[in-house]
C-alpha positions as CSV (number, residue, x, y, z in Angstrom):
1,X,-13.8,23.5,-16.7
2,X,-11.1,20.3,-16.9
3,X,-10.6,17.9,-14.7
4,X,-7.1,19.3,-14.1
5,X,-8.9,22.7,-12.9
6,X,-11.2,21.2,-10.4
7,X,-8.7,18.8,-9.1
8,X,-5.8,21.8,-8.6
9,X,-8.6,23.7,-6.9
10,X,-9.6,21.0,-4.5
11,X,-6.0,20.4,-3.9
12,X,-5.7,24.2,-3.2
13,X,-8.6,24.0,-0.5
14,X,-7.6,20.9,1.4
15,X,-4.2,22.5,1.1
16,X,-4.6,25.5,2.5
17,X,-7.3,23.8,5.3
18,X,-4.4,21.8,6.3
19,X,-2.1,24.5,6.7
20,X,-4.7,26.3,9.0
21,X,-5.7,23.2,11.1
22,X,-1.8,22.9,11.7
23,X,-0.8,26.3,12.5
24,X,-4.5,25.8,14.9
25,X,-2.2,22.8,16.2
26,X,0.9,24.6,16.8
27,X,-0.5,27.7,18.4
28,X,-2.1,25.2,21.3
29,X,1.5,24.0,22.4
30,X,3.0,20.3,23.0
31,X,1.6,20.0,26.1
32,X,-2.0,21.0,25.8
33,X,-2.1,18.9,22.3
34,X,-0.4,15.8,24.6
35,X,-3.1,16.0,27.9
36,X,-6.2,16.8,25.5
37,X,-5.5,16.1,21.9
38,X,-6.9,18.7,21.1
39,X,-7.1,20.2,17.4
40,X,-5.9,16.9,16.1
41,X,-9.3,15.8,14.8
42,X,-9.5,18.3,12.1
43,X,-6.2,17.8,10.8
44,X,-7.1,14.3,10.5
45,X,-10.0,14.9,8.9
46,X,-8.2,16.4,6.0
47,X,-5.6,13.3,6.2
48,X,-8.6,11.4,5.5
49,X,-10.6,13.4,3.0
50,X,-7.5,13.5,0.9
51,X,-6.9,9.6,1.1
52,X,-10.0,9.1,0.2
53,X,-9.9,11.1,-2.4
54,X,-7.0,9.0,-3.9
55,X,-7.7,5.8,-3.4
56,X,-10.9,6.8,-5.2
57,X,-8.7,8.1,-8.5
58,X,-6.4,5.5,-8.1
59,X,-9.6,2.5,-8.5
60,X,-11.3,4.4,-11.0
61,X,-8.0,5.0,-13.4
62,X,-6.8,1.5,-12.8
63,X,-10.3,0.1,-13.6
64,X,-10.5,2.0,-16.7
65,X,-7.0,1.1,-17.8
66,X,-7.8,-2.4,-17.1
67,X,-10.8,-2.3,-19.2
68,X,-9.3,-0.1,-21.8
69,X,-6.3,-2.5,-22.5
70,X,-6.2,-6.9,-22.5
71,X,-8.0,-7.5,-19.8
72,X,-7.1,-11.3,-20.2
73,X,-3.3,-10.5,-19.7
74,X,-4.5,-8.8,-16.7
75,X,-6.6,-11.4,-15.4
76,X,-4.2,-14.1,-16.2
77,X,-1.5,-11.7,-14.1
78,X,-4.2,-11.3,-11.3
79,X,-4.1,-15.2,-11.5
80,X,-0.5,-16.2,-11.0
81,X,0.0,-13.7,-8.3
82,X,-2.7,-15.8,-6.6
83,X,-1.5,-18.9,-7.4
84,X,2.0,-17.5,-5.8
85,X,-0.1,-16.4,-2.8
86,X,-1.4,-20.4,-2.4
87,X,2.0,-21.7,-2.8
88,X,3.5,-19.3,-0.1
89,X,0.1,-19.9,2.1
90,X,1.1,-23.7,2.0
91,X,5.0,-23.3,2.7
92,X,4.5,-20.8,5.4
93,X,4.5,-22.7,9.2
94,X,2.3,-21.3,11.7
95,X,5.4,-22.0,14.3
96,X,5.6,-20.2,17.7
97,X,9.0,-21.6,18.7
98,X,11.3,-18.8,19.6
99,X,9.5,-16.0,18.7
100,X,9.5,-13.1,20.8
101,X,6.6,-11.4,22.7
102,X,5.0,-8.3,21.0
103,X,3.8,-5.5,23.4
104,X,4.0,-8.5,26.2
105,X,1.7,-10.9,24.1
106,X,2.8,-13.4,22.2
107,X,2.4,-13.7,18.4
108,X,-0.6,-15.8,17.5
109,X,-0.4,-18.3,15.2
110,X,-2.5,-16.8,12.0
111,X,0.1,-13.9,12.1
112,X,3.2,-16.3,12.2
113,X,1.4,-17.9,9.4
114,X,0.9,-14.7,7.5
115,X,3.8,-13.7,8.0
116,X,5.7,-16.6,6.6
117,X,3.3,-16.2,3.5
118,X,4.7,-12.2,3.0
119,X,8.1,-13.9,3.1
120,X,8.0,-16.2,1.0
121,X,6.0,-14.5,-1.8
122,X,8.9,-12.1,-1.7
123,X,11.6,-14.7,-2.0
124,X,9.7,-16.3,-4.6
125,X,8.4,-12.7,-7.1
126,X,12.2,-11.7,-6.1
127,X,14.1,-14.7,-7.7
128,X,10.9,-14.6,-11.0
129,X,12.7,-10.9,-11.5
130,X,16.0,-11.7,-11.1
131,X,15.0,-14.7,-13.8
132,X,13.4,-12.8,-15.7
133,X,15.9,-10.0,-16.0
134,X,18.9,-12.5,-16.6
135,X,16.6,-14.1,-19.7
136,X,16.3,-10.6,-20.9
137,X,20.1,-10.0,-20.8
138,X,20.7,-13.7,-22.5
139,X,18.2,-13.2,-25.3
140,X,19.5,-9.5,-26.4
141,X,22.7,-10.8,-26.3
142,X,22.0,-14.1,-28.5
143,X,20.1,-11.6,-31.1
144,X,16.9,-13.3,-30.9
């Protein structure tokens, strides 16, 4: 038996155990699910069974790609996107000043910092694409 067989037959199962576990849900009513929560547990439990279940295929088919291909490209990609991470890490500000309350407590200064860090990766992987792109453009134009 494949891979594809077992993995459309587990699908099947968690599938089906969902659809049960919800209809469970829906039978109960709004009200009796929002005072006791009831019958929510087993539907997350499937919600979790299945992310497990891909995040596990996902590590093991990127590790295998990873090992299968250049792993020094991929390496040396790993490394730039950390280097990006450092830069941004060190032009982020860990500023408070007028930032607003969240859920009546204020932002602490780690998150402001991290934060700014997100940001500025993206301004600075968004403007490499945008290069990158245009240099495509140029160099199929020019023939080379």
């Amino acid at each position: 038996m494949g891979l594809h067989k077992i993995l459309k037959i587990v699908a099947a199962i968690l599938g089906i155990a969902g659809l049960i576990f919800w209809i469970m849900l829906v039978a109960k009513g709004d009200e009796a699910v929002k005072a006791t929560g009831e019958g929510v547990d087993a539907l997350m439990y499937v919600g979790y069974i299945v992310l497990a279940i891909i995040v596990l295929f996902v590590l093991v088919f990127v590790l295998k790609g990873i090992f299968a291909g250049n792993i020094k490209k991929t390496l040396m990609s790993v490394g730039a996107f950390l280097v990006i991470l450092v830069i941004s890490y060190a032009l982020s500000s860990s500023s408070l000043d007028g930032l607003p309350l969240v859920d009546n407590e204020p932002v602490t200064e780690s998150a402001s910092k991290w934060v700014g860090t997100g940001l500025h990766m993206f301004y600075i992987l968004a403007i490499a694409a945008v290069g990158a792109m245009v240099l495509s453009g140029v160099k199929k134009l020019t023939g080379k």
